[in-house]
C-alpha positions as CSV (number, residue, x, y, z in Angstrom):
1,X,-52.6,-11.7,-1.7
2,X,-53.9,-9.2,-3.8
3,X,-54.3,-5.3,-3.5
4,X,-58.1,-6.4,-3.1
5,X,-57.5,-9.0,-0.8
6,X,-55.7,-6.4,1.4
7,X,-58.1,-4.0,1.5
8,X,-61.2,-6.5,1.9
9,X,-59.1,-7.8,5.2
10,X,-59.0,-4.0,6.5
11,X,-62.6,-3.7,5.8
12,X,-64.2,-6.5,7.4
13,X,-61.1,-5.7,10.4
14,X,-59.3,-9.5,9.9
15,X,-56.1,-9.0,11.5
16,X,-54.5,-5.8,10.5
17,X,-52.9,-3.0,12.8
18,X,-55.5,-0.1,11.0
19,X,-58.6,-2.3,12.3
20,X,-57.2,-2.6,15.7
21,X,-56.8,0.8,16.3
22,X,-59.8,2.3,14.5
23,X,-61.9,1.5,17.5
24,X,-60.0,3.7,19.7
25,X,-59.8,6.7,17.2
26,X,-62.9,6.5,16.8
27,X,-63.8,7.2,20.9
28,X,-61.3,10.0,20.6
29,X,-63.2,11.6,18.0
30,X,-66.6,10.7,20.0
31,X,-64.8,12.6,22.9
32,X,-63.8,15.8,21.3
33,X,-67.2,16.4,19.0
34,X,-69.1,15.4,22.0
35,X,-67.1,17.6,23.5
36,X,-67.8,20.4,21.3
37,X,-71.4,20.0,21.2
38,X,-71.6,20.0,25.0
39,X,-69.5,23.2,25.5
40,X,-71.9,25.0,23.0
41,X,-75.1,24.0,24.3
42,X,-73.1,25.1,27.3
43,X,-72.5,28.4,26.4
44,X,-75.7,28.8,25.5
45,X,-77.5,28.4,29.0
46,X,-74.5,29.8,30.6
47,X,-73.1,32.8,28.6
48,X,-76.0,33.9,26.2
49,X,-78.7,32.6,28.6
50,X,-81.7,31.6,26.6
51,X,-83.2,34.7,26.6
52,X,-79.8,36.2,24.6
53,X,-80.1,32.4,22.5
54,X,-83.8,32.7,21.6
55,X,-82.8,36.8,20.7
56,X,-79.5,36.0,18.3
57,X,-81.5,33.3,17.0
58,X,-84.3,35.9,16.0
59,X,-82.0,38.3,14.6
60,X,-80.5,35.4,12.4
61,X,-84.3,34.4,10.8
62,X,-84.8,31.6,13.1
63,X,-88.2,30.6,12.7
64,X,-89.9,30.2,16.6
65,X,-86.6,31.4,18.1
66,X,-88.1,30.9,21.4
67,X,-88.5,27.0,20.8
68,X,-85.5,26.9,19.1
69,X,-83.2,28.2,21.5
70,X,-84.5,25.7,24.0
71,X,-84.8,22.6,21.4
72,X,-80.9,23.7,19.5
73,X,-79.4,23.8,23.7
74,X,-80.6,20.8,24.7
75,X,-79.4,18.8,21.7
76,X,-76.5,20.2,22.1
77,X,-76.3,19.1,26.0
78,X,-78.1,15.9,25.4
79,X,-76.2,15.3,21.8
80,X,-72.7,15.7,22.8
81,X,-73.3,13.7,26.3
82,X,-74.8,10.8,23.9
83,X,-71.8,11.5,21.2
84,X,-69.1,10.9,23.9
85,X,-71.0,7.8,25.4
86,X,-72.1,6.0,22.2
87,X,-75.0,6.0,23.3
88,X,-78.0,6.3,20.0
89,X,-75.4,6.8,17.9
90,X,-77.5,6.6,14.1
91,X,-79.9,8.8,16.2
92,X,-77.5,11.5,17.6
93,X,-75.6,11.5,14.3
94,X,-78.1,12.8,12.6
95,X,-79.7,15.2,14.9
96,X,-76.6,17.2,15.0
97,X,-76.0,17.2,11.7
98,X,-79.1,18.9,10.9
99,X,-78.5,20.8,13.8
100,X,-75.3,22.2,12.1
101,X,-76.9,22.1,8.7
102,X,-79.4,24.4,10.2
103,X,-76.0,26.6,11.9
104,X,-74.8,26.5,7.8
105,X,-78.5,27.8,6.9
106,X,-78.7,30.9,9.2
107,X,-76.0,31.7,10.8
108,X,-72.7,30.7,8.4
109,X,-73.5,30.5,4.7
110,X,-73.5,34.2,4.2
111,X,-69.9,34.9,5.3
112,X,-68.8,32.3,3.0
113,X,-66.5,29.3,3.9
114,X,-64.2,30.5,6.5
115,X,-64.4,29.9,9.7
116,X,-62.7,32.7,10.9
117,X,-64.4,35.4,8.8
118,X,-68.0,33.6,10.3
119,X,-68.0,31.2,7.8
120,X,-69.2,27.6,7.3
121,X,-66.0,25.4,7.6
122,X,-66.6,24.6,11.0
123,X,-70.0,23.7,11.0
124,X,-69.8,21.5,7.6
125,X,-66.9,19.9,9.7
126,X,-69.3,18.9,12.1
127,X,-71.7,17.8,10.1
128,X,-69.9,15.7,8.6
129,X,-68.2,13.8,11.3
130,X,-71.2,13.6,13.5
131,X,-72.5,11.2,10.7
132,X,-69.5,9.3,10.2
133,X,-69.6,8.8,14.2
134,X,-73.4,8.0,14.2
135,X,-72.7,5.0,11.3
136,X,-69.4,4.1,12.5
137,X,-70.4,1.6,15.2
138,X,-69.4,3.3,18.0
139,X,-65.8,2.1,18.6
140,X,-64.2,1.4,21.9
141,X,-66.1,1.7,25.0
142,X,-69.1,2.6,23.1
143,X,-72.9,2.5,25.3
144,X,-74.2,1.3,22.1
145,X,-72.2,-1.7,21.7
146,X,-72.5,-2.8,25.4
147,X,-76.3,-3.0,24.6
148,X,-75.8,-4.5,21.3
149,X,-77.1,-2.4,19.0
150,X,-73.7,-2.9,17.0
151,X,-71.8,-6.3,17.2
């Protein structure tokens, strides 16, 4: 078999060990970004309040900071919920991402890329993955199978 055969029998998830286990790392990842996304929006009804959301987001350039606050938090909620479910997962994947492309916009980009000077690592980490979730099918256990929007 060639190098091309290999790969094409990983791909299309024939028989090999990768494709049996990619479904399950891909619900681990759905559980720890959900996860993330959850304790934010979290934090932002808990801790900041919305008052203290809609008000950082002002100070950051937010356009309609009051809207956005409550909009951001509840994708956040809703999101990560859906994320760890697999539940609308093209639909969620992308919300989020923008979500943190929006984070990027405001709130990251200025302190350059790292995370722990303010930067953008973290959120352009997110973005990312929330996409490769959103088109990955779902994997193990995922809501979005069980109603068969993915085989």
């Amino acid at each position: 078999m060639s190098k091309t055969d290999t790969t094409a029998s990983t791909v299309t998830g024939e028989t090999s060990a990768i494709s049996q286990v990619f479904p399950y790392a891909i619900l681990i990842a759905r559980i720890v970004v959900g996860s993330i996304f959850l304790a934010h929006g979290w934090f932002k009804v808990d801790t900041l309040g919305m008052a203290g959301t809609s008000d950082y987001f002002a100070g950051i350039g937010i356009p309609l900071s009051d809207l956005a606050a409550y909009v951001v938090t509840a994708l956040e909620l809703v999101g990560g919920l859906a994320i760890i479910l697999g539940a609308l997962l093209p639909v969620f994947g992308i919300l989020l991402a923008l979500n943190m492309i929006g984070a990027f916009w405001f709130a990251h980009a200025p302190a350059g890329f790292w995370a722990n000077e303010g930067g953008y690592e973290f959120v352009v980490s997110l973005a990312a993955t929330t996409l490769m979730i959103g088109f990955s099918g779902g994997g193990a256990f995922a809501a979005d199978k069980k109603l068969g929007l993915y085989r």
